[in-house]
C-alpha positions as CSV (number, residue, x, y, z in Angstrom):
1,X,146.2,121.0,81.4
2,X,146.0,117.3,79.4
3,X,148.6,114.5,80.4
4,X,148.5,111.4,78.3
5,X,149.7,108.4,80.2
6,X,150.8,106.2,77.4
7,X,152.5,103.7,79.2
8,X,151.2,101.7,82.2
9,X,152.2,103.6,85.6
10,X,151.2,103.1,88.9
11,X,147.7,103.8,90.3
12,X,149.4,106.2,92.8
13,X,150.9,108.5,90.1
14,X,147.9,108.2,88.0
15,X,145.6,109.7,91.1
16,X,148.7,112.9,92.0
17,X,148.1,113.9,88.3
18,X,144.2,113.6,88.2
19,X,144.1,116.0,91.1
20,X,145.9,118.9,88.7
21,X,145.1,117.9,85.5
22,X,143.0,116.6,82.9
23,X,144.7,112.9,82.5
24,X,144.2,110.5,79.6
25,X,145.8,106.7,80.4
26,X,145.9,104.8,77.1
27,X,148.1,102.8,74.6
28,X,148.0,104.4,71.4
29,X,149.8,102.9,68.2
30,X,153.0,105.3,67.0
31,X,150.2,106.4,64.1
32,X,147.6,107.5,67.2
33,X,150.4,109.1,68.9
34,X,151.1,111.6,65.6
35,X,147.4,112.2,65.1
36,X,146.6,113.2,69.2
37,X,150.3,114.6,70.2
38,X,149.0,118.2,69.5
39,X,146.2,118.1,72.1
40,X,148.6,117.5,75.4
41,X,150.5,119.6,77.2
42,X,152.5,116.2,78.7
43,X,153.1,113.3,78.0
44,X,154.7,110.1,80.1
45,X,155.9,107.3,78.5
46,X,158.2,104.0,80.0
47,X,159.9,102.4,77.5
48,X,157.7,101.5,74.8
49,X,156.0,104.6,73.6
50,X,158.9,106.5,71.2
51,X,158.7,110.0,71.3
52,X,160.1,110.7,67.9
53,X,160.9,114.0,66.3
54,X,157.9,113.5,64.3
55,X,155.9,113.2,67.2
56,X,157.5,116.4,69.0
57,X,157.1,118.4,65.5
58,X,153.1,117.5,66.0
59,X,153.0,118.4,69.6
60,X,152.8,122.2,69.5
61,X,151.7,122.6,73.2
62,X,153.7,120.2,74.8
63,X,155.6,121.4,77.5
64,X,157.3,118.3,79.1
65,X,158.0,114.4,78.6
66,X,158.2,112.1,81.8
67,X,160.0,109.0,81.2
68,X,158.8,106.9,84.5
69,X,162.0,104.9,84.7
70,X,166.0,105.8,83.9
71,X,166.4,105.4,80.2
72,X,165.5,107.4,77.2
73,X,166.5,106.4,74.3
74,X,162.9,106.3,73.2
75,X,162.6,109.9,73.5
76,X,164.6,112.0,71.0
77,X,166.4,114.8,73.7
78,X,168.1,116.8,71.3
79,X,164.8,117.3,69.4
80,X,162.5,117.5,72.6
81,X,165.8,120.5,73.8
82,X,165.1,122.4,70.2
83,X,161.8,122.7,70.7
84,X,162.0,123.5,74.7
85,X,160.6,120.6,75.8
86,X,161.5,119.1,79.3
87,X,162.4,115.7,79.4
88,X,162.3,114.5,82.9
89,X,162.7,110.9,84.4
90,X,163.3,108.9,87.7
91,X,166.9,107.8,88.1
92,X,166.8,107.1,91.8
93,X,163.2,104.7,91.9
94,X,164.5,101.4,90.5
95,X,167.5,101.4,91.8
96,X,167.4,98.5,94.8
97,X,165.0,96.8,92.0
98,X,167.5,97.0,89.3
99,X,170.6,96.0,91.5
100,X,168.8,92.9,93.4
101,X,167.5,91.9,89.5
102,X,171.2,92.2,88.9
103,X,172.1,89.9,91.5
104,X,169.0,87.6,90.4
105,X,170.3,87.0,87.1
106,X,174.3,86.3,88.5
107,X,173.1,84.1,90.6
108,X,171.0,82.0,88.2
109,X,173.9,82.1,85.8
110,X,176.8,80.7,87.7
111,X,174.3,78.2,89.7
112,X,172.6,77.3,86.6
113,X,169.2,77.8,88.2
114,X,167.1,77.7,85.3
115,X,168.2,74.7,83.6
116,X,168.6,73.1,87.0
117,X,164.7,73.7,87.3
118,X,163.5,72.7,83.7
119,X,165.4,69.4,84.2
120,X,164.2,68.5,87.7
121,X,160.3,69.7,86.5
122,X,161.4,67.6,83.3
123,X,161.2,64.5,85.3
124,X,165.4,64.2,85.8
125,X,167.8,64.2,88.7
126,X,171.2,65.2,87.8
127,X,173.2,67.2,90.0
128,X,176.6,66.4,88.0
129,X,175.9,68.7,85.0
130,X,174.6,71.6,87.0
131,X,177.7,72.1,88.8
132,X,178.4,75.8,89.3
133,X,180.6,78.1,90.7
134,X,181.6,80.4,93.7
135,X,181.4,84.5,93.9
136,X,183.6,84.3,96.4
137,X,186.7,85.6,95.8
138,X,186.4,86.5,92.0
139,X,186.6,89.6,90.5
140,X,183.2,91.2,89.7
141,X,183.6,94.4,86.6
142,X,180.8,97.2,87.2
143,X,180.6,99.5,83.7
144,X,179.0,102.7,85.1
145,X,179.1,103.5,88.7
146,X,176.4,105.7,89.2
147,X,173.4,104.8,92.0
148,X,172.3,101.4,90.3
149,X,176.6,100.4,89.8
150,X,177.2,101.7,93.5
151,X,174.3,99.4,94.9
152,X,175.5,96.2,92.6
153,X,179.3,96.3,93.8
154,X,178.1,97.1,97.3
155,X,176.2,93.5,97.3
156,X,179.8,92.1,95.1
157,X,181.6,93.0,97.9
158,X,179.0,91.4,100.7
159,X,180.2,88.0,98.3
160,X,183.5,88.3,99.3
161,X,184.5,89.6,95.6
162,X,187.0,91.9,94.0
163,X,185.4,94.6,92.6
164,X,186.4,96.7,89.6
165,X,184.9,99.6,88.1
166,X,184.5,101.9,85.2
167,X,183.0,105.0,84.7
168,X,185.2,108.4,83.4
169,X,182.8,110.4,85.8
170,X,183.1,108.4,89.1
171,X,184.0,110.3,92.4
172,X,187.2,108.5,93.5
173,X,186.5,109.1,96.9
174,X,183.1,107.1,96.6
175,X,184.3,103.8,94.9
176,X,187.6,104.1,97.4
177,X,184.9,103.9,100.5
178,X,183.3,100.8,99.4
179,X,186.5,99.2,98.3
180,X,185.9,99.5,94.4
181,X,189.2,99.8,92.3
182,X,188.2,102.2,89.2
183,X,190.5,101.1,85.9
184,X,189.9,101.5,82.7
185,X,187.7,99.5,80.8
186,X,190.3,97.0,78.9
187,X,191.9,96.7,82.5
188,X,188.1,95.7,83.5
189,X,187.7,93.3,80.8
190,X,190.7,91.8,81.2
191,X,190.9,90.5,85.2
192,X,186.4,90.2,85.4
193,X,185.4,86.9,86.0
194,X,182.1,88.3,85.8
195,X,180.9,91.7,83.7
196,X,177.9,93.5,84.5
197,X,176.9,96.7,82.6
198,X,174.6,100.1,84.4
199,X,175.8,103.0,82.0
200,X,173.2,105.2,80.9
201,X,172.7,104.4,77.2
202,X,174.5,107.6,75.4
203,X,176.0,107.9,71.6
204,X,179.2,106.9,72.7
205,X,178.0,103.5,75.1
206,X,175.4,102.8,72.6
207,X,177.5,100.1,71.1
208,X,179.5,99.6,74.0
209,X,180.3,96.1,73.9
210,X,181.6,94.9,70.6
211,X,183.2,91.6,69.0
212,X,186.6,93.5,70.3
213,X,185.1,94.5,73.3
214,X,184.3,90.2,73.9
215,X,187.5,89.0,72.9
216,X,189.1,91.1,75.7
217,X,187.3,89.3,78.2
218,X,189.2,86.6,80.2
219,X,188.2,82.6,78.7
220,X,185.5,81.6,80.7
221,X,183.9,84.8,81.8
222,X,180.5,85.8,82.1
223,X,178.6,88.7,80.8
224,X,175.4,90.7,82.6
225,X,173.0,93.1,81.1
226,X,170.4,95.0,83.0
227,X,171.1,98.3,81.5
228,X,169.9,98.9,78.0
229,X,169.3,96.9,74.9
230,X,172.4,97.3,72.4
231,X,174.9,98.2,74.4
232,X,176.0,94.1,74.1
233,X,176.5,93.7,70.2
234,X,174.0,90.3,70.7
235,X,175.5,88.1,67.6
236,X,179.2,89.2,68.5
237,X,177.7,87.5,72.1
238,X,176.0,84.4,70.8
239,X,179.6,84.0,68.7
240,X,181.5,84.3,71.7
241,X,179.2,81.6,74.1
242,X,178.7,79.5,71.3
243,X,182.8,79.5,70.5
244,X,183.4,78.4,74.6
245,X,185.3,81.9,74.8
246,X,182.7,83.2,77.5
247,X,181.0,80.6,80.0
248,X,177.9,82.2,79.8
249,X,175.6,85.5,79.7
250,X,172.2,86.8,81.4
251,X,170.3,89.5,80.0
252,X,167.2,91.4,80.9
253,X,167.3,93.6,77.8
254,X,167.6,93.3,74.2
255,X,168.5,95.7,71.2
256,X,164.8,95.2,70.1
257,X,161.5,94.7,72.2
258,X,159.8,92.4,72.9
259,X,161.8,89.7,71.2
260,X,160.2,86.2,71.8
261,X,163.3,85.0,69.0
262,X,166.8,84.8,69.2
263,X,169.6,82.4,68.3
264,X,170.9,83.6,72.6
265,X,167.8,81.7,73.1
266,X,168.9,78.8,71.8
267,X,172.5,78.2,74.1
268,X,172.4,76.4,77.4
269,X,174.2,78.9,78.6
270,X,172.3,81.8,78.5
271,X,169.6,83.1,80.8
272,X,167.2,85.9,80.1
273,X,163.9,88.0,81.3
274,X,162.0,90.4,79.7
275,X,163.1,93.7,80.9
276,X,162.4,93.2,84.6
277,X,164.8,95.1,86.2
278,X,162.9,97.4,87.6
279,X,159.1,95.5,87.9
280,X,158.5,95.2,91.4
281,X,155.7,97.0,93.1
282,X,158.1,98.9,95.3
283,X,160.0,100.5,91.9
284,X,156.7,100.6,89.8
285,X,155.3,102.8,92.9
286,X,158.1,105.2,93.4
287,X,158.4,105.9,89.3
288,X,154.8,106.2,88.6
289,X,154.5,108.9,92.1
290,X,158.1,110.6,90.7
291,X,157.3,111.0,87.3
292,X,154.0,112.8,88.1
293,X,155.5,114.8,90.7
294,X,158.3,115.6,88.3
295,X,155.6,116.3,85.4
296,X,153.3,119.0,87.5
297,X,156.2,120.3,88.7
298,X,157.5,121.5,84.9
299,X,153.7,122.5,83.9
300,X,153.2,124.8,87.0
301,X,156.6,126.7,86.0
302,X,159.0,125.3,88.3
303,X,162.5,124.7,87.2
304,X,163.6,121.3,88.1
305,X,167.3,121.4,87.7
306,X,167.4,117.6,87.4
307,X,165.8,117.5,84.1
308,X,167.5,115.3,82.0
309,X,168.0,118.2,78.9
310,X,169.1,120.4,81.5
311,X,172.6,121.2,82.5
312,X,173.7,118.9,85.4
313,X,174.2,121.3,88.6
314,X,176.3,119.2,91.5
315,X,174.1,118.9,94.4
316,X,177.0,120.7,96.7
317,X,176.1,123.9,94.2
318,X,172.5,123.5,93.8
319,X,171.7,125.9,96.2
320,X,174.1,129.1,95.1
321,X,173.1,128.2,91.4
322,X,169.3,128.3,92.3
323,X,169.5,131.1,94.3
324,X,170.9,133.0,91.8
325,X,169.0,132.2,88.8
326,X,166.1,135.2,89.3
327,X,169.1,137.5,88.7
328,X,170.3,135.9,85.6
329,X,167.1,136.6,84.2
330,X,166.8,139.8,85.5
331,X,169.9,140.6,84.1
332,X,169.2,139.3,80.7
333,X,165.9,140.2,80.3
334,X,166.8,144.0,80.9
335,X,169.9,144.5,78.5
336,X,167.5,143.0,76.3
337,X,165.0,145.9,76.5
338,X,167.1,148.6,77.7
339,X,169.2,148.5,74.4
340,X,168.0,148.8,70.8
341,X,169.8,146.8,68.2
342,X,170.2,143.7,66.8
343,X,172.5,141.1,69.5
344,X,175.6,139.7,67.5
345,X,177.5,138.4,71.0
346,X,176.8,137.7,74.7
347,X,178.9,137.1,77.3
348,X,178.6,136.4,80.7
349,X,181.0,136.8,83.3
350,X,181.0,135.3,86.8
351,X,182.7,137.0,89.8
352,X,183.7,136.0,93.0
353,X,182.4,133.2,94.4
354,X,179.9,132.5,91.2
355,X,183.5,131.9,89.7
356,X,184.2,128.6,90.7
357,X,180.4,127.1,90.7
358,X,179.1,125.6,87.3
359,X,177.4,128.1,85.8
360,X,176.0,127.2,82.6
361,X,172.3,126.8,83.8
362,X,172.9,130.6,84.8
363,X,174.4,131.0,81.5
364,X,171.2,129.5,79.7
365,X,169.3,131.5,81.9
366,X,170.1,134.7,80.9
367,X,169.6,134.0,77.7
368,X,166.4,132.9,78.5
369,X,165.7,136.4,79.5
370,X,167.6,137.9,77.0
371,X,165.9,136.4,73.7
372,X,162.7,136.2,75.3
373,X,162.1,139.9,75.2
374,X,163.4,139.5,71.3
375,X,162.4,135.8,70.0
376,X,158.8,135.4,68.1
377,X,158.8,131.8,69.9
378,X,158.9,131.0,73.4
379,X,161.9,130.8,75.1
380,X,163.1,128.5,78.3
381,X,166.0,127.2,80.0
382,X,166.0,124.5,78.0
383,X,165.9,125.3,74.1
384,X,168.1,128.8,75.1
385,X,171.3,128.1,73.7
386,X,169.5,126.7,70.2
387,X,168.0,129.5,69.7
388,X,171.0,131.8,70.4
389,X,172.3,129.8,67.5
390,X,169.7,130.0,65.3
391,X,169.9,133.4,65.3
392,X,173.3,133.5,65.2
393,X,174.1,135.1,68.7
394,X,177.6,133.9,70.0
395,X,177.6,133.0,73.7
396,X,180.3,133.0,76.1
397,X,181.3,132.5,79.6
398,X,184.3,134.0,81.5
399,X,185.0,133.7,85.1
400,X,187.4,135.9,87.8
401,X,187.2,134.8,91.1
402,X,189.3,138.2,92.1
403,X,186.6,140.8,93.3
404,X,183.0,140.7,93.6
405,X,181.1,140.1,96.6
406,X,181.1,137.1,99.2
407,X,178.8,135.1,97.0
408,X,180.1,137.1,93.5
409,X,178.4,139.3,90.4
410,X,177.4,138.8,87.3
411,X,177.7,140.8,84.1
412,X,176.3,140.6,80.8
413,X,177.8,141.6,78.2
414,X,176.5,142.0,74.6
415,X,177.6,143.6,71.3
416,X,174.1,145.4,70.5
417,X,174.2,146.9,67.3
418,X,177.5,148.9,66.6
419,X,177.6,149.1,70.5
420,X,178.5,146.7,73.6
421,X,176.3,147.1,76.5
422,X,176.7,146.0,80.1
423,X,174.6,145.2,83.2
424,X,175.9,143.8,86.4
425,X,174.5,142.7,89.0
426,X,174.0,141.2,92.7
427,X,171.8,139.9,95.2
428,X,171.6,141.8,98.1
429,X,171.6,140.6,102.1
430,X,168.0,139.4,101.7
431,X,168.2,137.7,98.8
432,X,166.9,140.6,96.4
433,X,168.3,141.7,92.9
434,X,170.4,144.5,92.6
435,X,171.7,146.2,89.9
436,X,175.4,147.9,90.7
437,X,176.3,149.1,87.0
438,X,174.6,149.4,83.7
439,X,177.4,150.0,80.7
440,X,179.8,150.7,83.0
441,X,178.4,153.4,85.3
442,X,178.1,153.1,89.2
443,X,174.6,152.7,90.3
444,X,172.3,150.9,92.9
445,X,168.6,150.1,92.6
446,X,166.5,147.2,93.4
447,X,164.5,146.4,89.9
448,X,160.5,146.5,89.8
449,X,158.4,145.1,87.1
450,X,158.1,148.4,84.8
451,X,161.3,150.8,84.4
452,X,162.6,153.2,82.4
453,X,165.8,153.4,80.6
454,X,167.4,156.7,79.2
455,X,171.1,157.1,78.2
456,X,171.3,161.1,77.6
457,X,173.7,163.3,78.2
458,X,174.7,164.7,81.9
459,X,173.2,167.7,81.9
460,X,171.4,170.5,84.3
461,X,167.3,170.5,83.9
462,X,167.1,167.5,82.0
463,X,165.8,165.2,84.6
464,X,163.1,167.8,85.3
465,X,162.2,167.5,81.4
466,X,161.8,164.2,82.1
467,X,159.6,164.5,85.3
468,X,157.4,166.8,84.1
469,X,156.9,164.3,80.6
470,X,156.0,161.6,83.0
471,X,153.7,163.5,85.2
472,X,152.0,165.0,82.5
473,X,151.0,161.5,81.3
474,X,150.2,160.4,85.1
475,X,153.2,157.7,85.3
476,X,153.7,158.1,88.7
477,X,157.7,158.3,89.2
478,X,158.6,155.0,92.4
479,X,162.1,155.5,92.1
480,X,164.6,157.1,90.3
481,X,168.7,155.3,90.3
482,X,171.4,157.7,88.5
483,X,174.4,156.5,86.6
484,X,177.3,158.6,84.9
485,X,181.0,158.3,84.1
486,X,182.2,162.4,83.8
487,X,180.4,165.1,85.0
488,X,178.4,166.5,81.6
489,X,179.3,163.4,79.7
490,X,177.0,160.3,78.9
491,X,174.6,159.0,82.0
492,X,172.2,156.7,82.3
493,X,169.0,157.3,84.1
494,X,166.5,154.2,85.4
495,X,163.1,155.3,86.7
496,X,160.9,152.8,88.5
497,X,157.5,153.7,87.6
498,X,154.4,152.2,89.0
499,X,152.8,150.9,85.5
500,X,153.8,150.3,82.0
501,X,154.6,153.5,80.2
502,X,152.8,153.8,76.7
503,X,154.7,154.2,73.9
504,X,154.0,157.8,73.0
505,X,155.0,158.8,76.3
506,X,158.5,156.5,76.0
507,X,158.7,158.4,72.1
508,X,158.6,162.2,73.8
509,X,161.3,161.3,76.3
510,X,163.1,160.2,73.4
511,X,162.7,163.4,71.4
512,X,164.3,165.6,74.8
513,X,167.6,167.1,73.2
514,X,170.2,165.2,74.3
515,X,168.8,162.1,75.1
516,X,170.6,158.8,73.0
517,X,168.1,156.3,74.2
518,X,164.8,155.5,76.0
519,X,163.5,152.4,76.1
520,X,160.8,150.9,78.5
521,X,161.7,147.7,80.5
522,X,159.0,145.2,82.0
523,X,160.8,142.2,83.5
524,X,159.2,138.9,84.6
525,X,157.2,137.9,87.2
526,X,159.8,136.0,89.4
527,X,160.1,134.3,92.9
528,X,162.1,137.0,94.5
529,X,159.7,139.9,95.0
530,X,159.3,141.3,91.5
531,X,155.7,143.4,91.2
């Protein structure tokens, strides 16, 4: 395996990766970056290298990007999900950096701490124009209350300050133990003496704070940005500081970097840094020893449900949704052997206790096993549901949490051909997969790797034409599971055989009168005792 480093991590990371992989650390110009893409199977990035859709078009054996920070809007997701590239990053490492860099920049701003220090250094003693203000008892406003919001209005409220929040994904319950009213963001803009912004950088925050946006703010407020460059529309700011509207604004991060120019730069009321935040050694550690953790765990197979182009699983149903994701692939991965015919529509249904779980990293996992026995190109969790469009395959998701086991079934069902198909299955008391019905028909087997799959018609002697077809070729029979709706109408037969059938032997079971469909199954190599 070949990593390119192309941003400056820590030494730490640098040594995790070297013991797995072949790893190149070097700054490369975007031009480098298009010429060399194509020879690594990773690449990790902070936030100046841009991983373009050029770049990922070049890249033909990359497997994951590693962002060693929060942010990535220098790494185009939707094109990196297309292609079935993992995009991975560190929320959790600069989170005490980012919060106490926070507090930093508040602190300089209403105690004028910069200017104070350029005067006295400037030779001057005037304590009269560097009068400030107190935290204590104003109203701090916290955009985004995810780890690095929580932390920031945790310290607000150690001031002795009002704090207000918005975020449309905050858990009540958490913002109502610290004390943190959530409103809605005109609300916040309204009653903040001081505005500090931690929302991931999305299409709909990338322009979060506009000339409108400013003019809600109360006169005399002040505005902080640790979060990402843009989201503060930087001449609708310098408008509103240099107009008296706000009292003042400190920044850390700018729509372009670096930027050593700015007309901000120019107010008295403005303090900045470049893009600190998160440079300390303690949160330049922790990313550089996450991202390659994160990294060699996406290049030795792994799913890592926290991928950032993954669906988000709640941590409370991390464990049913992992523990059930060899069975969507099993499930998938057989209908799509077992059946001939081109797939127009999938759906998925969840029963039980699966019912009320988020389940679309299931969802994108059986099609992961579905279209990869069908797709030229390689198919993963991540670029799944792409592909399924691209080839025009509808997916859908249903749910009844009436019947089913304790911890529920699941069913796939696909229009193949002129026909719809079904397979639904379970995992048993140890954990294995279990397959209870195939197009409707009653059955119970646990699947091996290599299997058999006949639909024929119920009939006396024509399981023994089968044996003897199999022994004659020396496919040695492990297991055999019977299916059938009415006695002498259509069954389905699986046999478990101990190696891959060839396909003159799969042709002459095919030829037996009465016999629809035979089709040879060889399902992954998964975690759960698959052989």
């Amino acid at each position: 395996m070949r990593i390119l480093v192309a941003d400056p991590i820590a030494e730490a990371g640098i040594r995790i990766l070297q013991e797995q992989a072949d790893v190149d650390v070097r700054r490369v110009t975007p031009a480098e970056l298009l010429e060399i893409a194509s020879e690594y199977d990773a690449i990790i990035t902070r936030s100046e290298t841009k991983i373009t859709a050029d770049v990922l078009a070049r890249a033909t054996r990359l497997k994951v990007v590693g962002r060693a920070g929060v942010g990535v809007d220098n790494i185009d997701v939707a094109a990196a999900t297309e292609r079935g590239v993992v995009v991975v990053n560190v929320p959790g490492a600069n989170t005490f950096s980012t919060a106490e860099h926070t507090w930093a920049l508040i602190l300089a701003l209403v105690r004028n701490v910069p200017q104070a220090m350029a005067s006295l250094k400037a030779g001057e003693w005037d304590r009269r124009r560097f009068t400030g203000v107190e935290l204590h008892g104003k109203t701090l406003g916290v955009i985004g209350f995810g780890r690095i919001g929580y932390e920031v209005a945790a310290r607000g409220r150690a001031f002795g300050m009002r704090v207000l929040a918005y975020d449309p994904y905050a858990n009540p319950a958490r913002a109502e133990h610290l004390g943190v009213l959530l409103v809605d963001l005109p609300v916040l803009l309204a009653e903040s003496d001081i505005v500090t912004i931690h929302a991931a950088k999305t299409p709909e925050t990338a322009r979060l704070i506009q000339a409108r946006e400013l003019a809600m703010m109360k006169k005399g407020a002040r505005i902080v940005n640790c979060a990402r460059g843009g989201m503060v529309d930087e001449m609708a700011l310098y408008e509103a500081l240099r107009s008296g509207h706000l009292a003042g604004a400190a920044l850390d991060v700018f729509s372009t970097e670096p930027l050593t120019e700015h007309p901000l730069f120019t107010l008295p009321n403005v303090v900045v840094t470049p893009h600190l935040a998160a440079s300390t050694v303690e949160a330049q550690e922790a990313n550089g020893v996450q991202i390659a953790r994160q990294v060699l765990r996406v290049l030795a197979g792994e799913l890592v449900p926290e991928a950032v182009n993954l669906p988000a699983v709640p941590p409370d149903a991390a464990q049913v949704v992992a523990r059930h994701l060899p069975l969507a692939e099993v499930l998938g991965s057989f209908l799509g052997q077992a059946f001939a015919g081109p797939l127009r529509l999938v759906e998925v249904i969840y029963e039980g206790e699966l019912a009320r779980e988020p389940a679309t990293l299931l969802t994108n996992t059986v099609l992961k096993g579905l279209l990869g026995t069908r797709a030229s190109e390689v198919v993963n969790y991540i670029n799944a549901p792409a592909l399924a469009k691209r080839y025009d395959v509808g997916v859908r998701e249903s749910r009844s949490v009436e019947g089913g086991q304790a911890e529920g079934r699941i069913t796939v069902r696909a229009q193949v051909g002129p026909a719809e198909r079904t397979v639904t299955g379970t995992l048993g008391r140890d954990g294995e997969v279990r397959l209870v019905r195939v197009n409707g028909m009653p059955l119970d087997l646990a699947p091996t790797r290599y299997m058999i799959v006949t639909r024929h018609h119920d009939r006396p002697g024509i399981l023994g034409q089968f044996g003897t077809i199999l022994g004659r070729a020396g496919v040695n029979i492990a297991g055999l599971s019977l299916g059938r709706q009415a006695r002498a109408g259509e069954a389905v037969a699986i046999f478990l055989v101990d190696d891959a059938p060839g396909p003159e032997v799969v042709a002459e079971l095919a030829a037996v009168d009465g016999v629809a469909e035979a089709r040879p199954v060889t399902l992954p190599m998964l975690p759960n005792g698959l052989s």
